[in-house]
NUFI-729746 format. One record per atom (N, C-alpha, C, CB): residue number from 0; residue in one letter; atom name; x negated, y negated, z. Coordinates in nm, 3 decimals. Glycine has a CB too. Layout:
NODE  seq  type  atom        u        v        w
NODE  NUM     A    CA        X        Y        Z
...
END
This chain:
NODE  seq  type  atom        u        v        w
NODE    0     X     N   -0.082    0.120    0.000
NODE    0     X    CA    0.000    0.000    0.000
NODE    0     X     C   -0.086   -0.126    0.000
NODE    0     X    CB    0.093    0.000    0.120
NODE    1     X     N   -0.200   -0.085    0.061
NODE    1     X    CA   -0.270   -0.263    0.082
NODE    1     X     C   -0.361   -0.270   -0.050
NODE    1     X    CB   -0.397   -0.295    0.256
NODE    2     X     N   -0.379   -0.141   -0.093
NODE    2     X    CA   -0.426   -0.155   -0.210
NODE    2     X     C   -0.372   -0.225   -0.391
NODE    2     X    CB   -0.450   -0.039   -0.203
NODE    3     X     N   -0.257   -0.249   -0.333
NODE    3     X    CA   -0.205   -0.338   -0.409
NODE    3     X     C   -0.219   -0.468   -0.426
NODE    3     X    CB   -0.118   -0.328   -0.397
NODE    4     X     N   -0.228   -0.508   -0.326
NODE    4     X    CA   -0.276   -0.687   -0.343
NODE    4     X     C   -0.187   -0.723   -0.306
NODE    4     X    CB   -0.310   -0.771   -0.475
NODE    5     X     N   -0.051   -0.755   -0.278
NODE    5     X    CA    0.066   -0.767   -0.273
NODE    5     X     C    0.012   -0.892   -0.168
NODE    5     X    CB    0.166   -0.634   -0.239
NODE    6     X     N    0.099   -0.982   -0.204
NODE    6     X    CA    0.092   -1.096   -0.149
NODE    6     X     C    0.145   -1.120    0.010
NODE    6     X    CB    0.156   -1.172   -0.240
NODE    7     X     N    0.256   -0.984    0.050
NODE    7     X    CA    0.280   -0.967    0.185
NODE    7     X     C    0.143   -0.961    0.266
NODE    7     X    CB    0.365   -0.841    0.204
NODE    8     X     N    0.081   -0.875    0.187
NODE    8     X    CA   -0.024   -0.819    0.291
NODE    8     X     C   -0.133   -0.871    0.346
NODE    8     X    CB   -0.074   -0.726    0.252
NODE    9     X     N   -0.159   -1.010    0.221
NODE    9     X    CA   -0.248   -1.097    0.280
NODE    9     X     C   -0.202   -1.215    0.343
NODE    9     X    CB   -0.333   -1.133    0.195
NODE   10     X     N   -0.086   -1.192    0.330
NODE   10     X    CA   -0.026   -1.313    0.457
NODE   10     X     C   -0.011   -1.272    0.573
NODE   10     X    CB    0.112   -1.375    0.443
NODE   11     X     N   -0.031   -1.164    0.573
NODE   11     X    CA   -0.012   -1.083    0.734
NODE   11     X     C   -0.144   -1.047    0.752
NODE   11     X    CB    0.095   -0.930    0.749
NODE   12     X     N   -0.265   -1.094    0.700
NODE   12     X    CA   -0.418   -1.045    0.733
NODE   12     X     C   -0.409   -1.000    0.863
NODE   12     X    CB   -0.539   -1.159    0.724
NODE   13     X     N   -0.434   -1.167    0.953
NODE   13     X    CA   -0.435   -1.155    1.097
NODE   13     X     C   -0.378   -1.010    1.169
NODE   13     X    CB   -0.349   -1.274    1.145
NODE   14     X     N   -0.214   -1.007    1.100
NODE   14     X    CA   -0.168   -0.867    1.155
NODE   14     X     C   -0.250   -0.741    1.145
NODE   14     X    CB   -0.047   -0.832    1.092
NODE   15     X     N   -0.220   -0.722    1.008
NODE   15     X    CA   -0.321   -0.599    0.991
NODE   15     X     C   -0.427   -0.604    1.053
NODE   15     X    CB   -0.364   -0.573    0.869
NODE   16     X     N   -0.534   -0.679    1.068
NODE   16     X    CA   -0.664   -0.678    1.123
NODE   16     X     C   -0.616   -0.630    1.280
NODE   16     X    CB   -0.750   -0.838    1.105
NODE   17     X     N   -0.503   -0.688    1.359
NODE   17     X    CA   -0.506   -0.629    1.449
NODE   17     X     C   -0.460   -0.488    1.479
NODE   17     X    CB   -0.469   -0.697    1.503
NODE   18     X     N   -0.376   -0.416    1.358
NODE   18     X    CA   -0.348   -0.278    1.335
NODE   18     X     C   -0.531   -0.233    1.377
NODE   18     X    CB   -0.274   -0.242    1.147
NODE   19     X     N   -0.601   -0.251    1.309
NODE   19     X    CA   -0.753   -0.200    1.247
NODE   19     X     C   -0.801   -0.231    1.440
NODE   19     X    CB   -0.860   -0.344    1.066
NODE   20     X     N   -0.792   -0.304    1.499
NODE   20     X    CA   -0.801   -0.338    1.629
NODE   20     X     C   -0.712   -0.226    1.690
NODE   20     X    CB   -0.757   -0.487    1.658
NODE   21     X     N   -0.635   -0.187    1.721
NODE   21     X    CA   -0.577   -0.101    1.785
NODE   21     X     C   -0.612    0.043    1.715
NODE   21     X    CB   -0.438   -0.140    1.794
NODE   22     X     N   -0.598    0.056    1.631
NODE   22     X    CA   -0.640    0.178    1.574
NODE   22     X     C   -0.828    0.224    1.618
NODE   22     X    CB   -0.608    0.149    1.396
NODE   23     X     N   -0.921    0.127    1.615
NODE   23     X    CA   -1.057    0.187    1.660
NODE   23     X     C   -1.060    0.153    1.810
NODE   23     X    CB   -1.194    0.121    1.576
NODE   24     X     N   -0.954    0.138    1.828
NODE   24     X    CA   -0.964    0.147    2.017
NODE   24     X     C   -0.947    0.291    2.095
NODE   24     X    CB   -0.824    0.051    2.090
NODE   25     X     N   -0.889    0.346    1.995
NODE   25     X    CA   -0.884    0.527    2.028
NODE   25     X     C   -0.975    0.603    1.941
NODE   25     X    CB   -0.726    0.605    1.998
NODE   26     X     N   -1.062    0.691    2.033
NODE   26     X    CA   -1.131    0.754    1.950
NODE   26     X     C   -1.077    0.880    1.872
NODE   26     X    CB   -1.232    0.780    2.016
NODE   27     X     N   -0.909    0.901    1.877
NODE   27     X    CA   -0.806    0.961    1.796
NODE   27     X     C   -0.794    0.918    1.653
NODE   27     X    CB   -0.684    0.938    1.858
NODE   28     X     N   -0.812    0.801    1.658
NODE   28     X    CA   -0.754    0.735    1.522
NODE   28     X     C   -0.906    0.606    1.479
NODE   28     X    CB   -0.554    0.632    1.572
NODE   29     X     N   -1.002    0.593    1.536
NODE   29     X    CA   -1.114    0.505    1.434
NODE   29     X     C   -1.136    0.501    1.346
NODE   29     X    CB   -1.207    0.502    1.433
NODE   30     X     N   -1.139    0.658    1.322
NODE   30     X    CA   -1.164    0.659    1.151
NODE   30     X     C   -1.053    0.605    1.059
NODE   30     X    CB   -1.184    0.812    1.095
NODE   31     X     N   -0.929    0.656    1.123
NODE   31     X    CA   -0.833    0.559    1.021
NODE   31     X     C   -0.813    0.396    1.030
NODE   31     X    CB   -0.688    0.608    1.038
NODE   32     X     N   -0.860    0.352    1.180
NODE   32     X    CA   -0.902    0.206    1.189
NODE   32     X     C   -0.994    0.144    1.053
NODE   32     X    CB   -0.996    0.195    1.332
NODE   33     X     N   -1.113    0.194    1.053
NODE   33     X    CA   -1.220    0.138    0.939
NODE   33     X     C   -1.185    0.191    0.819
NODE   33     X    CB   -1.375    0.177    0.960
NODE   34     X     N   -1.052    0.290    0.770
NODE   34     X    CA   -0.997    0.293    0.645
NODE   34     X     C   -0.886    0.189    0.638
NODE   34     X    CB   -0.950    0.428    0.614
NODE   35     X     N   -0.836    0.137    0.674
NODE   35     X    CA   -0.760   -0.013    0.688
NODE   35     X     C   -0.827   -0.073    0.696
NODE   35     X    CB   -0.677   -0.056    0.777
NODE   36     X     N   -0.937   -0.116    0.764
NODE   36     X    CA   -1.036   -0.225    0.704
NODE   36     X     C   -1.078   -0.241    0.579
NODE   36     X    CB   -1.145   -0.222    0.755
NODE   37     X     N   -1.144   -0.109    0.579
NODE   37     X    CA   -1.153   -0.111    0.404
NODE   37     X     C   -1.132   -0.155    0.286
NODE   37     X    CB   -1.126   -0.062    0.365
NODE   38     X     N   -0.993   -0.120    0.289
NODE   38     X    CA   -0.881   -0.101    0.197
NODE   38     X     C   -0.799   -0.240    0.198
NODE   38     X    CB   -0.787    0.029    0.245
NODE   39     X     N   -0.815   -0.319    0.365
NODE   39     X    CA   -0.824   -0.493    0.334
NODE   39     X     C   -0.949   -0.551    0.264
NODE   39     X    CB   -0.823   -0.580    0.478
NODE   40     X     N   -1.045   -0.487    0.293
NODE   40     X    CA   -1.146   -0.581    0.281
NODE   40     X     C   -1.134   -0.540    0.126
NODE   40     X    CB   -1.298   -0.565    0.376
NODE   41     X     N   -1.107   -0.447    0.064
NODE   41     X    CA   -1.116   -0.392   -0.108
NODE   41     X     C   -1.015   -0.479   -0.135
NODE   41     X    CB   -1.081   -0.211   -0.163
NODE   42     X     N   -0.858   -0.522   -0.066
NODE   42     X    CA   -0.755   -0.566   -0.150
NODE   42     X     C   -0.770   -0.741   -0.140
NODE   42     X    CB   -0.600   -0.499   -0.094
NODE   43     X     N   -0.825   -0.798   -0.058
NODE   43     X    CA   -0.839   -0.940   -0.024
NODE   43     X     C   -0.930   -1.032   -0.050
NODE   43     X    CB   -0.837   -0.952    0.076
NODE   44     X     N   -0.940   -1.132   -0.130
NODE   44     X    CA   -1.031   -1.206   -0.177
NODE   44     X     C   -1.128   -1.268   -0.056
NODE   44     X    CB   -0.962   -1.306   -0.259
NODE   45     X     N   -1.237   -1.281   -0.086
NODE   45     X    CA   -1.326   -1.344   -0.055
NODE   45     X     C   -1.262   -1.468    0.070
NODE   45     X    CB   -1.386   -1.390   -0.194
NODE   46     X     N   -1.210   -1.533    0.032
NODE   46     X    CA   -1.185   -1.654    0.060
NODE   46     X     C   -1.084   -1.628    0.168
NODE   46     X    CB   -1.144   -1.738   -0.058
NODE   47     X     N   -1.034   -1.528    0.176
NODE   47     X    CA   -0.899   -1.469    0.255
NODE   47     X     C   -0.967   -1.423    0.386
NODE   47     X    CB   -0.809   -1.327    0.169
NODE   48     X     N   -1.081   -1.344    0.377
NODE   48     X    CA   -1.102   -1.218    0.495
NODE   48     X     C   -1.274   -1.288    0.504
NODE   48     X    CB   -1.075   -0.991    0.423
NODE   49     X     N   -1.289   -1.403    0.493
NODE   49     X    CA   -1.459   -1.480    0.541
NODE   49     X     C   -1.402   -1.501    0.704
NODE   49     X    CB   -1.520   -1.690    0.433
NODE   50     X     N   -1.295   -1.529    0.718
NODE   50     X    CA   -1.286   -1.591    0.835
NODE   50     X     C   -1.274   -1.546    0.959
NODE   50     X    CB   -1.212   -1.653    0.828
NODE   51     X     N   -1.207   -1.368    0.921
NODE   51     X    CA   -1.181   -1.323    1.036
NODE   51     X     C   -1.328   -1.204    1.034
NODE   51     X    CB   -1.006   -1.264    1.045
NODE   52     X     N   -1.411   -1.218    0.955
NODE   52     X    CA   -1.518   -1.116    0.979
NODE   52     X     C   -1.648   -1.107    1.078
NODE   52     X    CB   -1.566   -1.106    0.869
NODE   53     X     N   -1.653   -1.247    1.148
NODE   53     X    CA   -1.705   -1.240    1.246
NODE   53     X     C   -1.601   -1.219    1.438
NODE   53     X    CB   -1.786   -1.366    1.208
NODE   54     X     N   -1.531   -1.178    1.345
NODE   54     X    CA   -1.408   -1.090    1.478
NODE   54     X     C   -1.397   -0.971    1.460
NODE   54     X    CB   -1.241   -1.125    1.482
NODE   55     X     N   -1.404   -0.932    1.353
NODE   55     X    CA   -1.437   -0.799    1.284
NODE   55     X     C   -1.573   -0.743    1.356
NODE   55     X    CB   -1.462   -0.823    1.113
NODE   56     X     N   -1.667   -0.792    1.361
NODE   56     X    CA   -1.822   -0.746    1.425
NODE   56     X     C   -1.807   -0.732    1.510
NODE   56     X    CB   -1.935   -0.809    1.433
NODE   57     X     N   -1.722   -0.825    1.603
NODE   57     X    CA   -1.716   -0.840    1.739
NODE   57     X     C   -1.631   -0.694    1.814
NODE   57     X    CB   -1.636   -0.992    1.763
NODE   58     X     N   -1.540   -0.722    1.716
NODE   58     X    CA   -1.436   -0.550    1.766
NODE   58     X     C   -1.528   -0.437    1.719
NODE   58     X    CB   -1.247   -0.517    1.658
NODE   59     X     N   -1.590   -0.426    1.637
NODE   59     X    CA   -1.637   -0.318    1.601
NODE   59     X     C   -1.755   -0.259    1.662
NODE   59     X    CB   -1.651   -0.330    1.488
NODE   60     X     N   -1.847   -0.358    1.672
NODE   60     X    CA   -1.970   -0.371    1.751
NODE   60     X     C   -1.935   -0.354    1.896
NODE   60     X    CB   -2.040   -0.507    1.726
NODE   61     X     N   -1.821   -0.385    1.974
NODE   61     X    CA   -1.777   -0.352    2.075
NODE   61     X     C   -1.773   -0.208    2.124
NODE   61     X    CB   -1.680   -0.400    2.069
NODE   62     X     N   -1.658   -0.184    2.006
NODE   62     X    CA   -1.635   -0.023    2.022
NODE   62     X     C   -1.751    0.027    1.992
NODE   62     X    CB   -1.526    0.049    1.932
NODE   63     X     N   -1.866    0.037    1.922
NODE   63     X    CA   -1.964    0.107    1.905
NODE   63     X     C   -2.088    0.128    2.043
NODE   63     X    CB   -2.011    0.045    1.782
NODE   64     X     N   -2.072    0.026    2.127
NODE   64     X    CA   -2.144    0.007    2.206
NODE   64     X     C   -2.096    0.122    2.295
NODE   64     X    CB   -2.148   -0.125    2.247
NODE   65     X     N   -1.951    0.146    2.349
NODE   65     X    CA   -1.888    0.235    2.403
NODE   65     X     C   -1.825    0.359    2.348
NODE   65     X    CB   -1.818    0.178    2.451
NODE   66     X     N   -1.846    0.390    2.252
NODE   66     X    CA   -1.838    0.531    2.151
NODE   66     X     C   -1.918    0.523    2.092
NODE   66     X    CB   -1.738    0.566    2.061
NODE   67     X     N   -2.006    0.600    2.066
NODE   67     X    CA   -2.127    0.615    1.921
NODE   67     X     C   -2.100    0.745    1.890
NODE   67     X    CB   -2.317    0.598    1.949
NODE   68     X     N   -1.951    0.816    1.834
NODE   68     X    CA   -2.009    0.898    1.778
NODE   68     X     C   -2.016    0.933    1.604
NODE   68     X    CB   -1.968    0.983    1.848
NODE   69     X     N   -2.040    1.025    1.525
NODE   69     X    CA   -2.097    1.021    1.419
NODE   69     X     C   -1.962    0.985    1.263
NODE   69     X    CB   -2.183    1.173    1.429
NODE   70     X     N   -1.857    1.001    1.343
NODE   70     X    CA   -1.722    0.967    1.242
NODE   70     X     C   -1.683    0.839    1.248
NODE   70     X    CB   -1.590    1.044    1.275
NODE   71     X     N   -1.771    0.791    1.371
NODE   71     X    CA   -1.718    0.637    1.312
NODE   71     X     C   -1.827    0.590    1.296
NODE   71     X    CB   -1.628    0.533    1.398
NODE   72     X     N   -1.961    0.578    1.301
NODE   72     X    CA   -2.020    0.575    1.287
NODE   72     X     C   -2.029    0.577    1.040
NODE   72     X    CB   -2.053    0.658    1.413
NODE   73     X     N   -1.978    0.658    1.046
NODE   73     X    CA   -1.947    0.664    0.892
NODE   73     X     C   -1.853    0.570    0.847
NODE   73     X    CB   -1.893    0.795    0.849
NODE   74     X     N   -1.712    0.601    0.905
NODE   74     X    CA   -1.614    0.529    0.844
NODE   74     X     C   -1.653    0.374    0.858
NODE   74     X    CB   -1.475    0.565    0.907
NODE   75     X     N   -1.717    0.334    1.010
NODE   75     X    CA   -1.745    0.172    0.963
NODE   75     X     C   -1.867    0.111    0.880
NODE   75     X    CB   -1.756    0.093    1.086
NODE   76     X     N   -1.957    0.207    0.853
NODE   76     X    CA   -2.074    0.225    0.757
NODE   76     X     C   -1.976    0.199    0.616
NODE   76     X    CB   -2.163    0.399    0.770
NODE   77     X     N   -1.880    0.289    0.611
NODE   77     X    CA   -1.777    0.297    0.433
NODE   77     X     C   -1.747    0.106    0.483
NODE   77     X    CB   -1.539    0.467    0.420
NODE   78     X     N   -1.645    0.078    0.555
NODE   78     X    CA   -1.593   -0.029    0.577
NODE   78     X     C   -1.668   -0.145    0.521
NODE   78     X    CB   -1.575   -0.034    0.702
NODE   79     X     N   -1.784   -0.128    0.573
NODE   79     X    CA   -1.906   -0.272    0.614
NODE   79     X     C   -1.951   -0.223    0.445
NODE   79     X    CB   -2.081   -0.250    0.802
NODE   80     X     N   -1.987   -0.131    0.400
NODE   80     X    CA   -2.006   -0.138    0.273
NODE   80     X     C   -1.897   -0.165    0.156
NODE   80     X    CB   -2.060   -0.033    0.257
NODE   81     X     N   -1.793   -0.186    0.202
NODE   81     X    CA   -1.712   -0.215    0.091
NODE   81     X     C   -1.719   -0.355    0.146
NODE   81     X    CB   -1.562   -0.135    0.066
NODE   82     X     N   -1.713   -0.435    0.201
NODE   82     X    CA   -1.702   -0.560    0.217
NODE   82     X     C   -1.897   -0.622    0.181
NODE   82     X    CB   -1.623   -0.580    0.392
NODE   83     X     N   -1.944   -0.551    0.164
NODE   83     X    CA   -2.094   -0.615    0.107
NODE   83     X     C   -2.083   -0.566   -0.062
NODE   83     X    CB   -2.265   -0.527    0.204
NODE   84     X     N   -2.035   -0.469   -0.107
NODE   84     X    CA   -2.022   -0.428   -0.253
NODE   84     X     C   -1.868   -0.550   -0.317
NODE   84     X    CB   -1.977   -0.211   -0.255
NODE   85     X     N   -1.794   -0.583   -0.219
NODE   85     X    CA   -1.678   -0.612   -0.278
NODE   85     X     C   -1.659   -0.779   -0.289
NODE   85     X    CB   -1.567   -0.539   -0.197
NODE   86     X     N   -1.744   -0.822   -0.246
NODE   86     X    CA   -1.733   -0.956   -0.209
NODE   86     X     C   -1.869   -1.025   -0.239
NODE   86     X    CB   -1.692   -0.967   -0.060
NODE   87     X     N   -1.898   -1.121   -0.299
NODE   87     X    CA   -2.012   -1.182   -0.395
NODE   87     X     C   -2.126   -1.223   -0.273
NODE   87     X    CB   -1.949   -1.339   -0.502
NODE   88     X     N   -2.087   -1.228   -0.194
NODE   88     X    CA   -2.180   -1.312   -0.066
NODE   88     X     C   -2.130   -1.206    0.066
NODE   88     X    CB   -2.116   -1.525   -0.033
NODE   89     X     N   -2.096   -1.113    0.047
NODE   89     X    CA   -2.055   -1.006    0.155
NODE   89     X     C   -2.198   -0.993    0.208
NODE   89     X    CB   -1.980   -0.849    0.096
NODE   90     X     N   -2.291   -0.927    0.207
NODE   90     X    CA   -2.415   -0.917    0.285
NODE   90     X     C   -2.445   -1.045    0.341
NODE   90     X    CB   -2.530   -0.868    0.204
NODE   91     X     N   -2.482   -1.148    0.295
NODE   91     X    CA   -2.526   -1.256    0.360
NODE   91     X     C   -2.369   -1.340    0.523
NODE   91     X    CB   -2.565   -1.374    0.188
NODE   92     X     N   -2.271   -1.249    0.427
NODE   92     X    CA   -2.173   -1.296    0.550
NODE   92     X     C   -2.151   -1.204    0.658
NODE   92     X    CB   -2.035   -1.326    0.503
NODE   93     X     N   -2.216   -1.052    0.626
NODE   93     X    CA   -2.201   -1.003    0.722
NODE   93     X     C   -2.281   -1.005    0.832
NODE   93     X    CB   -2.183   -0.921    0.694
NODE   94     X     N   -2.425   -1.050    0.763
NODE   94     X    CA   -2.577   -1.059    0.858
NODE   94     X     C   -2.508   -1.208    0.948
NODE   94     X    CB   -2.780   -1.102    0.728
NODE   95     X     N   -2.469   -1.291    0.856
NODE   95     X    CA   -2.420   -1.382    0.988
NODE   95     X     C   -2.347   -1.375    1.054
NODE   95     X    CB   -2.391   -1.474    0.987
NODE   96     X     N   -2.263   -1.281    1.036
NODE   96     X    CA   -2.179   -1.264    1.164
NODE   96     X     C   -2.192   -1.170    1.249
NODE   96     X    CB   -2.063   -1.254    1.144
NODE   97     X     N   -2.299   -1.056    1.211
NODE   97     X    CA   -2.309   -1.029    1.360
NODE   97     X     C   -2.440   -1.126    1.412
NODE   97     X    CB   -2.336   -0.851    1.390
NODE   98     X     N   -2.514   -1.156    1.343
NODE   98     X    CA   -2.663   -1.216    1.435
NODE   98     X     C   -2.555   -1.316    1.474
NODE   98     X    CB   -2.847   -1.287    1.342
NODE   99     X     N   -2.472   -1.396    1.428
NODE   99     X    CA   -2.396   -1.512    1.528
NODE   99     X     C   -2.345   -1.442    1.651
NODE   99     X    CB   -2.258   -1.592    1.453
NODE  100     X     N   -2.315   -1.309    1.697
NODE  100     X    CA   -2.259   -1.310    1.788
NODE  100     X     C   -2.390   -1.285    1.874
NODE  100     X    CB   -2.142   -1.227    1.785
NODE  101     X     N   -2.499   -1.221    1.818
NODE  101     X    CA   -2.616   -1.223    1.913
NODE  101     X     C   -2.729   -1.216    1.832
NODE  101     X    CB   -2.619   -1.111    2.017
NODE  102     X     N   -2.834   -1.335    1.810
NODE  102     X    CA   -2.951   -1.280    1.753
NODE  102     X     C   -2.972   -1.167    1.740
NODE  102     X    CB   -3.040   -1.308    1.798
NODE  103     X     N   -3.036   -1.093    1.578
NODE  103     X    CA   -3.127   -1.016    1.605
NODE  103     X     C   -3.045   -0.894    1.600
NODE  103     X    CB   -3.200   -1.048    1.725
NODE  104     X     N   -2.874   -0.910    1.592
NODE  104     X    CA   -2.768   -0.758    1.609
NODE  104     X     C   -2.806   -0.710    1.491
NODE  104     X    CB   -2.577   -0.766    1.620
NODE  105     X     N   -2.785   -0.751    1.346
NODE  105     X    CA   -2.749   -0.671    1.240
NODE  105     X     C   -2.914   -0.608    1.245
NODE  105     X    CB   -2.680   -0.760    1.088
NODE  106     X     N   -3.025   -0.681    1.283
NODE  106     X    CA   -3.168   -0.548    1.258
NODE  106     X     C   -3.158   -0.465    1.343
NODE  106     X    CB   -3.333   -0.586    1.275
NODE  107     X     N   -3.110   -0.471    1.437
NODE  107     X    CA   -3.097   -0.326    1.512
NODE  107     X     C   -2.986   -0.270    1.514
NODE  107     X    CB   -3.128   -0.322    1.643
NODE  108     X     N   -2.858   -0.302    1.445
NODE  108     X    CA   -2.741   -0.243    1.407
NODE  108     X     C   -2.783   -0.132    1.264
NODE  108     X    CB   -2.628   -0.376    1.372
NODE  109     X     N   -2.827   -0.215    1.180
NODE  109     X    CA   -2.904   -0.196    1.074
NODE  109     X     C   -2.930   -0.021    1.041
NODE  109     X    CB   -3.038   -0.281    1.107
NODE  110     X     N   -3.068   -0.056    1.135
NODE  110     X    CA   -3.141    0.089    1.128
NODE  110     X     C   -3.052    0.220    1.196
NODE  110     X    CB   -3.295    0.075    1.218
NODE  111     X     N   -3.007    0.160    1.297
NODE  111     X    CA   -2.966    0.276    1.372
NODE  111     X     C   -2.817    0.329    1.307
NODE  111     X    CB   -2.956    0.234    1.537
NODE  112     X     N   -2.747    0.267    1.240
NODE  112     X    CA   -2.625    0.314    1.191
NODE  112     X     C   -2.642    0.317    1.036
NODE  112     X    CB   -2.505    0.224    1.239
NODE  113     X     N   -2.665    0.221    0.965
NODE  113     X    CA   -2.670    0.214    0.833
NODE  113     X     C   -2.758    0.334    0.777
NODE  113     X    CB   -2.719    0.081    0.795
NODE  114     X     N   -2.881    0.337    0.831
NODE  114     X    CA   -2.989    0.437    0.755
NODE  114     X     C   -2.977    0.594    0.815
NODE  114     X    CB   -3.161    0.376    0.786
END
């Protein structure tokens, strides 16, 4: 459904993003959390989803601090890579938003999850 573009769905960003928030708050359902991210971050322009992606780090990077294990660990690896493949300045917006929430996060986010 969000893969449509449909103009509901990006007027309800905020909402959905907080679906994607409740959903990686259980380690039942994360993985389907960072497939709704995804699948926003694949259906929503640039200009739509810059704003809430340093809230995005913040929830995610949260939960990771207190779950590390290897399925989400993937699914937000898929996530964070569709929003750096899908979006023209996606890498440079994602390095700033997590080093904005703390120097220095995305090089040691980096290695330990990405590679």
């Amino acid at each position: 459904y969000v893969g449509t573009k449909d103009g509901d769905v990006l007027a309800s960003l905020p909402s959905m993003l907080g679906i994607f928030q409740k959903l990686v708050a259980s380690k039942a359902t994360e993985a389907e959390g960072c497939a709704v991210l995804a699948a926003l971050l694949q259906a929503a322009p640039t200009e739509a989803v810059s704003q809430y992606i340093p809230e995005v780090c913040r929830i995610a990077l949260t939960r990771w601090q207190h779950n590390r294990t290897r399925k989400y660990a993937l699914a937000l690896t898929h996530a964070l890579g569709v929003l750096v493949c899908c979006h023209g300045n996606g890498g440079a917006l994602l390095i700033a938003s997590m080093d904005g929430l703390h120097p220095g996060t995305f090089a040691g986010f980096f290695p330990a999850v990405w590679l």
